[in-house]
Residue frames as a rotation matrix with the C-alpha (Angstrom) as fourth column:
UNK 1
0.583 0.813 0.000 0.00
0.813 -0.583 0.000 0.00
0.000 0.000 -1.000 0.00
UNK 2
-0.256 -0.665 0.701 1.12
0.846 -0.505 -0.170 3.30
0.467 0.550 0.692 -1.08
UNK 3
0.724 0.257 -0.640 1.45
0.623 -0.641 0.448 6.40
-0.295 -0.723 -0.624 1.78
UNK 4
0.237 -0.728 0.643 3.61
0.628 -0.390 -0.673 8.82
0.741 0.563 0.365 0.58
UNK 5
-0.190 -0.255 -0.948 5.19
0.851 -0.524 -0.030 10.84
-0.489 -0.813 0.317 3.16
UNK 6
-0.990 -0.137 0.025 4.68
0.126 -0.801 0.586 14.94
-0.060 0.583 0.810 2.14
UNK 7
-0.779 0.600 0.180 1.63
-0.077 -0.376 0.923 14.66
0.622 0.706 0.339 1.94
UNK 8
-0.645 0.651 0.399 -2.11
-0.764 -0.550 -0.338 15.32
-0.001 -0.523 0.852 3.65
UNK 9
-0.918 0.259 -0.300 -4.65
0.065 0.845 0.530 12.87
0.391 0.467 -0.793 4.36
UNK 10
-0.667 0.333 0.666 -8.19
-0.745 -0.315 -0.588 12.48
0.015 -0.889 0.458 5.62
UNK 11
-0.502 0.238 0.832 -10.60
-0.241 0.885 -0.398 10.02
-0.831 -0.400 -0.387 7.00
UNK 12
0.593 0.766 -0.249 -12.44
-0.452 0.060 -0.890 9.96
-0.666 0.641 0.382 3.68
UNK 13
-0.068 -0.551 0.832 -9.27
0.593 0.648 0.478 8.63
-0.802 0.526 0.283 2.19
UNK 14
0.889 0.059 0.453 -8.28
0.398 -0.587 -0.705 11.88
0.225 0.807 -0.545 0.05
UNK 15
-0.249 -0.816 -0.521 -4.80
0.735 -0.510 0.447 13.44
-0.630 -0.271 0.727 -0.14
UNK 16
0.969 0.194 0.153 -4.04
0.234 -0.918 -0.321 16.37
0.078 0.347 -0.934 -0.44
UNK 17
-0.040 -0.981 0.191 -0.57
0.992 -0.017 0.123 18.25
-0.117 0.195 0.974 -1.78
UNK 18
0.892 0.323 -0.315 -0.05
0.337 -0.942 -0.011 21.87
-0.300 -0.096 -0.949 -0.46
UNK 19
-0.544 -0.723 0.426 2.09
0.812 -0.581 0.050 24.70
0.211 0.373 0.904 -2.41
UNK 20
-0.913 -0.289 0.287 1.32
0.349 -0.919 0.185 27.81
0.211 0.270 0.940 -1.01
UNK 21
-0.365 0.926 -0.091 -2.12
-0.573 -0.301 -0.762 28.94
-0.734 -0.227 0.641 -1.23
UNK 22
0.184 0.506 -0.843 -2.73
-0.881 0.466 0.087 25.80
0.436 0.726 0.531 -3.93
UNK 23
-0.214 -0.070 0.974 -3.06
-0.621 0.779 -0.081 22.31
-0.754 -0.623 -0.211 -3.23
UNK 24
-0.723 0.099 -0.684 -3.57
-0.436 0.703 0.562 19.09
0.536 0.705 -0.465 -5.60
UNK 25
0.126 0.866 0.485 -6.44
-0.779 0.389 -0.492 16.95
-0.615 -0.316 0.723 -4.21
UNK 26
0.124 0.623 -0.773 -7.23
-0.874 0.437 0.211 13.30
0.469 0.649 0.599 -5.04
UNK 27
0.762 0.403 0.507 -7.76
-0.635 0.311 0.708 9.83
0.127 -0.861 0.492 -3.42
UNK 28
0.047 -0.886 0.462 -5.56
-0.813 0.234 0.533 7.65
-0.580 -0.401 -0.709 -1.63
UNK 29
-0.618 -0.427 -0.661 -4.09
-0.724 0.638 0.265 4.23
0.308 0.641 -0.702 -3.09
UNK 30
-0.953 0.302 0.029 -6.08
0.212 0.731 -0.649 2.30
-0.217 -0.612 -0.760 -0.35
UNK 31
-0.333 0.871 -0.360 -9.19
-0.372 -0.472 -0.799 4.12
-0.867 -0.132 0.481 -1.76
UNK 32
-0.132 -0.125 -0.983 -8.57
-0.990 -0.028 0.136 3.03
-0.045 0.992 -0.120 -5.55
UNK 33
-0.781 -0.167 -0.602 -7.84
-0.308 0.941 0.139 -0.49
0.543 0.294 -0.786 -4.78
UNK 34
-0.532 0.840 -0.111 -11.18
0.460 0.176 -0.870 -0.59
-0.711 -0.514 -0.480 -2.14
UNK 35
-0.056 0.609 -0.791 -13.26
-0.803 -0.499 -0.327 1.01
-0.594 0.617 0.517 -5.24
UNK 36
0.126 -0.175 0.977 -11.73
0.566 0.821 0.074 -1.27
-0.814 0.544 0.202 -8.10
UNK 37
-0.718 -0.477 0.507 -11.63
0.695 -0.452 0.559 0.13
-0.037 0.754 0.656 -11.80
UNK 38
-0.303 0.417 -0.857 -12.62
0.510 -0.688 -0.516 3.40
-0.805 -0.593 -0.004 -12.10
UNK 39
-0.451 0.069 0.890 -14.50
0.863 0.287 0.416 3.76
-0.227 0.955 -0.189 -15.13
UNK 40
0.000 -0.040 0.999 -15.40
0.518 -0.855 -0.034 7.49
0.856 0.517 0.021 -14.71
UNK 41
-0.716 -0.324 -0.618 -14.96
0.653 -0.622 -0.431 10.96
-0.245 -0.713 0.657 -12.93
UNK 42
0.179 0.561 0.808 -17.72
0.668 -0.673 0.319 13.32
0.723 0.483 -0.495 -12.88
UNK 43
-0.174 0.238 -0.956 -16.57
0.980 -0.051 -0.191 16.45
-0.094 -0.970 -0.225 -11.46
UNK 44
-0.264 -0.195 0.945 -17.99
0.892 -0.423 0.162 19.89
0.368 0.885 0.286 -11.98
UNK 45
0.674 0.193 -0.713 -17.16
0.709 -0.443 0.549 22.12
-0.210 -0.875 -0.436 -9.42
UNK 46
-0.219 -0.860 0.461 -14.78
0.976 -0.200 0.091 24.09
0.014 0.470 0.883 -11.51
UNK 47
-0.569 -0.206 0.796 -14.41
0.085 -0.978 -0.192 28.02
0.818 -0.042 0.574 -10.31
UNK 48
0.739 0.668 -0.085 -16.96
0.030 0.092 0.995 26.97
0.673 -0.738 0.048 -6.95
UNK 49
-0.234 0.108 0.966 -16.39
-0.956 -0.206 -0.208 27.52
0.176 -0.973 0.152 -3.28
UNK 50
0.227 0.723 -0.652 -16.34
-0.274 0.690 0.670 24.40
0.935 0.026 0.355 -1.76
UNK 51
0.216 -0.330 0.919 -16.28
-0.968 -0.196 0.157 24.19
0.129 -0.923 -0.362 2.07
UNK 52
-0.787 -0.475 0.395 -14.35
-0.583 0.781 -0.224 21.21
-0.202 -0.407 -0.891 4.09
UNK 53
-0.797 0.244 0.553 -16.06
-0.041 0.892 -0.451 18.04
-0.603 -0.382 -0.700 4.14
UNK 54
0.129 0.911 -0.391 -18.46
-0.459 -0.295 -0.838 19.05
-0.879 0.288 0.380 1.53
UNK 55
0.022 -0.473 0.881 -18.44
0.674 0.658 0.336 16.89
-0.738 0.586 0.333 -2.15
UNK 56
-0.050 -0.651 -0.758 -16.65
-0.516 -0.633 0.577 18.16
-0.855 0.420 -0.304 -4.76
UNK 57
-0.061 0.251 -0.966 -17.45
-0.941 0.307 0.139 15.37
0.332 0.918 0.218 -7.47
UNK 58
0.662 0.320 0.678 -18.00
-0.499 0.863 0.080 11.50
-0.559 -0.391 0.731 -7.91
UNK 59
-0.442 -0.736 -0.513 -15.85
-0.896 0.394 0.206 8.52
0.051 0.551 -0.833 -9.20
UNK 60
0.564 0.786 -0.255 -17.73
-0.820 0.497 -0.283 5.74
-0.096 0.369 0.925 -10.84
UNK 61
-0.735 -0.673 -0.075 -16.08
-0.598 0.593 0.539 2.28
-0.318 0.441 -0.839 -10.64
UNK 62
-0.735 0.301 -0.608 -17.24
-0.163 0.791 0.589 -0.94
0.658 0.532 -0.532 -12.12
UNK 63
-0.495 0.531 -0.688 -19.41
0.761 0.647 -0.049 -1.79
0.419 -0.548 -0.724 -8.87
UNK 64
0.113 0.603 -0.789 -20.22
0.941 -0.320 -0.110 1.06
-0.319 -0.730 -0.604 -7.20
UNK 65
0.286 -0.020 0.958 -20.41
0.432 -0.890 -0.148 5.50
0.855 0.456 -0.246 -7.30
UNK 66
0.206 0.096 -0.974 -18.61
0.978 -0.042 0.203 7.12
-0.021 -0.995 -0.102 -4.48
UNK 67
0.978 0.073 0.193 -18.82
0.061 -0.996 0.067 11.15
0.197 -0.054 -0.979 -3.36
UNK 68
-0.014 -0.982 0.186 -15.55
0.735 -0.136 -0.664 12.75
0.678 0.127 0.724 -3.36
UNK 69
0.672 0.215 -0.709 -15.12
0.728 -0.368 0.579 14.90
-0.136 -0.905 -0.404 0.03
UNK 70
0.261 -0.797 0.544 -13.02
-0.119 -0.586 -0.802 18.31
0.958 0.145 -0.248 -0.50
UNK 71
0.205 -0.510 -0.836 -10.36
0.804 0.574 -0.153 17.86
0.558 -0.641 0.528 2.57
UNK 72
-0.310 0.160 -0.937 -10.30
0.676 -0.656 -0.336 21.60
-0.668 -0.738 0.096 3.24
UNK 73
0.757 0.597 0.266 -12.31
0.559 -0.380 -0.737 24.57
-0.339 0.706 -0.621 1.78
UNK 74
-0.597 -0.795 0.104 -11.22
0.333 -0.128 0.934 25.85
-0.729 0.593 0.342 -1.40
UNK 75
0.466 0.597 -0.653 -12.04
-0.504 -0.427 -0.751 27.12
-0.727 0.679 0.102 -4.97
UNK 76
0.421 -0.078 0.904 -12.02
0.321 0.945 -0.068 24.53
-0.848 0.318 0.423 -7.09
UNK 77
-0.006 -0.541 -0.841 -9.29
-0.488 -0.733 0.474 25.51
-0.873 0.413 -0.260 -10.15
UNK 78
-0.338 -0.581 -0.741 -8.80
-0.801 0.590 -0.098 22.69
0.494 0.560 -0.665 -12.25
UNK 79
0.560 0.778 0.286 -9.90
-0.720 0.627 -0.297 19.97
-0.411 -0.040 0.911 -13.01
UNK 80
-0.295 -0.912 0.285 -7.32
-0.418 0.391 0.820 17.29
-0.859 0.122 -0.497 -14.08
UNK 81
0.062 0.614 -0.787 -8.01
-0.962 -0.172 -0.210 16.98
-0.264 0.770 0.580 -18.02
UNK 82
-0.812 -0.543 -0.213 -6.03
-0.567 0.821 0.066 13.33
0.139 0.175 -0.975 -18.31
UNK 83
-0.778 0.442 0.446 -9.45
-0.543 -0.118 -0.831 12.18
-0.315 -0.889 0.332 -16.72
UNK 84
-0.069 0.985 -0.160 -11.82
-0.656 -0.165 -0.736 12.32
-0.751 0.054 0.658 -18.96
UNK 85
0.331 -0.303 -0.894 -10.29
-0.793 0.425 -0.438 9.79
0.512 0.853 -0.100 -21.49
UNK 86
0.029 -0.569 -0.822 -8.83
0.184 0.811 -0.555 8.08
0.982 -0.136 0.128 -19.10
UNK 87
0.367 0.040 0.929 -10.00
-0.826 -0.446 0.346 7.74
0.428 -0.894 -0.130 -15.49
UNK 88
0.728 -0.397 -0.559 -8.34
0.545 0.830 0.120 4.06
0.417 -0.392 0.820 -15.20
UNK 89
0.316 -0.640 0.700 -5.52
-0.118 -0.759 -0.640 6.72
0.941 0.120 -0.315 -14.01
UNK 90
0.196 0.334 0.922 -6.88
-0.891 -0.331 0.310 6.97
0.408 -0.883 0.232 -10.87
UNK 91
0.997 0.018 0.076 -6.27
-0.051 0.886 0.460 3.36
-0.059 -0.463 0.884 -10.30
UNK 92
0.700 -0.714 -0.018 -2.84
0.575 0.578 -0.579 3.12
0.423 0.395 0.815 -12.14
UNK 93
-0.334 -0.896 0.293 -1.16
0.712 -0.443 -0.544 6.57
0.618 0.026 0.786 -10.72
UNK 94
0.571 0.387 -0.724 -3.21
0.815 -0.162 0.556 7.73
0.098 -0.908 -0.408 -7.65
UNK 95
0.466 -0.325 -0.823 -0.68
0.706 -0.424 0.567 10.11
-0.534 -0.845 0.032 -6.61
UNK 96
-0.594 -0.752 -0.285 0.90
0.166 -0.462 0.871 11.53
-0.787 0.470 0.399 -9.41
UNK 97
-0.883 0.434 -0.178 -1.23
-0.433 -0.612 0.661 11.70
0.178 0.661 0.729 -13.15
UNK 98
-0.247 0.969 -0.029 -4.52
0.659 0.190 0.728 10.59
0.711 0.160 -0.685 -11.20
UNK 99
-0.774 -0.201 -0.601 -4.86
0.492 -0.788 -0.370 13.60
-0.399 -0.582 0.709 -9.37
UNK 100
-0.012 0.906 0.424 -8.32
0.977 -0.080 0.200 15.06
0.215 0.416 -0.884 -9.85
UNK 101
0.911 0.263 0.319 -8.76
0.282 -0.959 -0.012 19.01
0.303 0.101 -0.948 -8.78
UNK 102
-0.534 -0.787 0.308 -6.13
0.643 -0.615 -0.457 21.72
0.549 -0.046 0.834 -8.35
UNK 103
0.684 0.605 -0.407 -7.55
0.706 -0.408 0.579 24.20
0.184 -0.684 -0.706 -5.39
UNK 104
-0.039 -0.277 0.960 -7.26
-0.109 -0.954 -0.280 27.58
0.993 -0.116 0.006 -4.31
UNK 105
-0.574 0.013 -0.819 -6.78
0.725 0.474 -0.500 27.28
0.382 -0.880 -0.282 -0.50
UNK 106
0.069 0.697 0.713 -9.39
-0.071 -0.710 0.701 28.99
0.995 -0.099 0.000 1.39
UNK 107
0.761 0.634 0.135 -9.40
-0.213 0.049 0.976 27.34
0.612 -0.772 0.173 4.86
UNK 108
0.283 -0.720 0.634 -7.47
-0.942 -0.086 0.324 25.40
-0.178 -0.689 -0.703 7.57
UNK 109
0.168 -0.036 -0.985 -5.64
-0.249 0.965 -0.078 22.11
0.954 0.258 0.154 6.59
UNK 110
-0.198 -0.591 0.782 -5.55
-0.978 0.063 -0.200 21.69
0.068 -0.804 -0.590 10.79
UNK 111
0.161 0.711 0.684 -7.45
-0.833 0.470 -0.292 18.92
-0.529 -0.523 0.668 10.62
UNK 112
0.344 -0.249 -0.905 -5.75
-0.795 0.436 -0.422 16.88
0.500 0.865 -0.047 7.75
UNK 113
0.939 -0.183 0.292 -3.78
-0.028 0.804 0.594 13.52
-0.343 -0.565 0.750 8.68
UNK 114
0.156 -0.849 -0.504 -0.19
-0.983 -0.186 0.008 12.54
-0.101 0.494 -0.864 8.17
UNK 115
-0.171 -0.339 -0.925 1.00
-0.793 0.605 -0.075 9.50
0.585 0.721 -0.372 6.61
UNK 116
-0.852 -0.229 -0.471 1.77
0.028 0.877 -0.479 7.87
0.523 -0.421 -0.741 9.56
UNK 117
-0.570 0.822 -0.018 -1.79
-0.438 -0.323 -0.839 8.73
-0.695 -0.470 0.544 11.18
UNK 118
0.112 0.745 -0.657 -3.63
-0.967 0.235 0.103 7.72
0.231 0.624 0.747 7.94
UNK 119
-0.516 -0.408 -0.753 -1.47
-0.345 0.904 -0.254 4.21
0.784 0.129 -0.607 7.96
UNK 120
-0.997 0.011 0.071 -3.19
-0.050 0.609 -0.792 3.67
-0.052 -0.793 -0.607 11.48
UNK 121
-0.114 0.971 -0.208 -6.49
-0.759 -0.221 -0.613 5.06
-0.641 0.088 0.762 10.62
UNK 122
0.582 0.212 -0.785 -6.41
-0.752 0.508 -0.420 2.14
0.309 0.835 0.455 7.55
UNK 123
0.928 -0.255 0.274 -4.68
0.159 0.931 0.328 -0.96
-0.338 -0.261 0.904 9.50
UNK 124
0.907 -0.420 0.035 -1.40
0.127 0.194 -0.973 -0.68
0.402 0.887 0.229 7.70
C-alpha cells in the first residue's frame, strides 16, 4: 500500500498536496484499490467555493459511485483533463497523473492527517 510521506490525508481517504495557497487533491491508493476500476470521474465544481467536508465530485467504478469529500475549503481551479479519457488513471497513478482538482486554498488544513496517522487510521 502506497502512503507517501509529504503529503495530507483524511478520513475519507483523500490526499491532499499543499504549495502555497494551492493544493492538488485526489484519493488515496487504499481508496482506488477498495473502489476497483474506475470507469469514470464526474466532477464539476470548476471556479466553486467548496467548504471542508463538503463533495466536490463523484468517481464511478465498475461496482459502485462514491462522493468525493473536499479535505479543506477551497475554490475549485482545475480539473485534471487526463481524466476524462482516461480515469483508469486513478487506479494506475493515484498520486501523481490521477490527481483530480487543483484548489485555491481557502481554509485550515488543521485537521488533515499525516501518513503515519492515515497508515493507522487504515490498518497498515
Amino acid at each position: 500500500m502506497n502512503i507517501p510521506d509529504g503529503l495530507k490525508y483524511t478520513k475519507d481517504h483523500e490526499w491532499i498536496k499543499i504549495d502555497g495557497t494551492t493544493a492538488i487533491i485526489g484519493i488515496t491508493d487504499f481508496a482506488q484499490s477498495e473502489l476497483g476500476d474506475i470507469v469514470y470521474v464526474d466532477i464539476s465544481t470548476v471556479g466553486q467555493e467548496v467548504n471542508e467536508h463538503e463533495v466536490f465530485g463523484t468517481v464511478e467504478a465498475v461496482k459502485t459511485v462514491s462522493d468525493l469529500f473536499m479535505p479543506v475549503k477551497g475554490k475549485v481551479l482545475q480539473v485534471n483533463p487526463i481524466l476524462d479519457g482516461s480515469p483508469e488513471k486513478v487506479n494506475e497513478d493515484p498520486y501523481g497523473e490521477g490527481w483530480m482538482i487543483k484548489i485555491e486554498l481557502k481554509g485550515s488544513t488543521d485537521g488533515l492527517l499525516t501518513a503515519a496517522q492515515y497508515k493507522e487510521l487504515i490498518g497498515k
